[in-house]
C-alpha positions in Angstrom: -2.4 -10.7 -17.3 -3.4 -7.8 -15.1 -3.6 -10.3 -12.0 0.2 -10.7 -12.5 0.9 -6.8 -12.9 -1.3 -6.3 -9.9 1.1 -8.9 -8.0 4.1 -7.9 -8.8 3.4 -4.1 -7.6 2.3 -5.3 -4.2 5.1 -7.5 -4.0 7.4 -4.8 -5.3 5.4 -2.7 -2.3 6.1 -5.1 0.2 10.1 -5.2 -0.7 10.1 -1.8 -0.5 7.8 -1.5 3.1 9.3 -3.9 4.9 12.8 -2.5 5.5 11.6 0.7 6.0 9.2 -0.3 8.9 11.9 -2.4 10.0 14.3 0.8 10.5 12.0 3.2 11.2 9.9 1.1 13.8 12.4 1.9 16.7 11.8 5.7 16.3 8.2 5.6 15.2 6.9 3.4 18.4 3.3 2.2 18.5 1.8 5.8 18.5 3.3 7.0 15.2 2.2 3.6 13.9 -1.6 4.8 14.7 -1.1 7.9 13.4 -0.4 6.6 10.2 -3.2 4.1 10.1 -5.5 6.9 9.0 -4.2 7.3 5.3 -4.7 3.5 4.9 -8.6 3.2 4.2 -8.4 6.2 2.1 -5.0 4.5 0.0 -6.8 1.4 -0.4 -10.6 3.1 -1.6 -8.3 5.3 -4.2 -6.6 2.2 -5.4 -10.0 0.4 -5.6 -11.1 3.3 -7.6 -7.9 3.4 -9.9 -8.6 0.0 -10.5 -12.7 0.1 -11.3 -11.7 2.9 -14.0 -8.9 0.8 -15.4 -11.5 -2.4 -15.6 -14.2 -0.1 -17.5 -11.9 1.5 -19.7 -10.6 -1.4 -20.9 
């Protein structure tokens, strides 16, 4: 069950990502793109974390 709950946010994510890279990319360019591409590995531990504490507390 939490598989399904896990796909349907990063689905939900992605629907919600993907038009606003779409409109924004024009404006951003490559080099806002890479400026931004610093708060991914740090997202993606946090969520990793969220999700250890979730699996042991459960």
């Amino acid at each position: 069950m939490n598989i399904f709950v896990i796909l349907i946010s990063l689905f939900v994510a992605l629907a919600i990502l993907i038009p606003l890279l779409e409109k924004y990319q024009s404006k951003m360019g490559l080099d806002g793109a890479t400026k931004y591409a610093k708060y991914i590995w740090p997202l993606v531990m946090v969520s990793l974390v969220v999700q250890l504490i979730y699996v042991l507390l459960r």
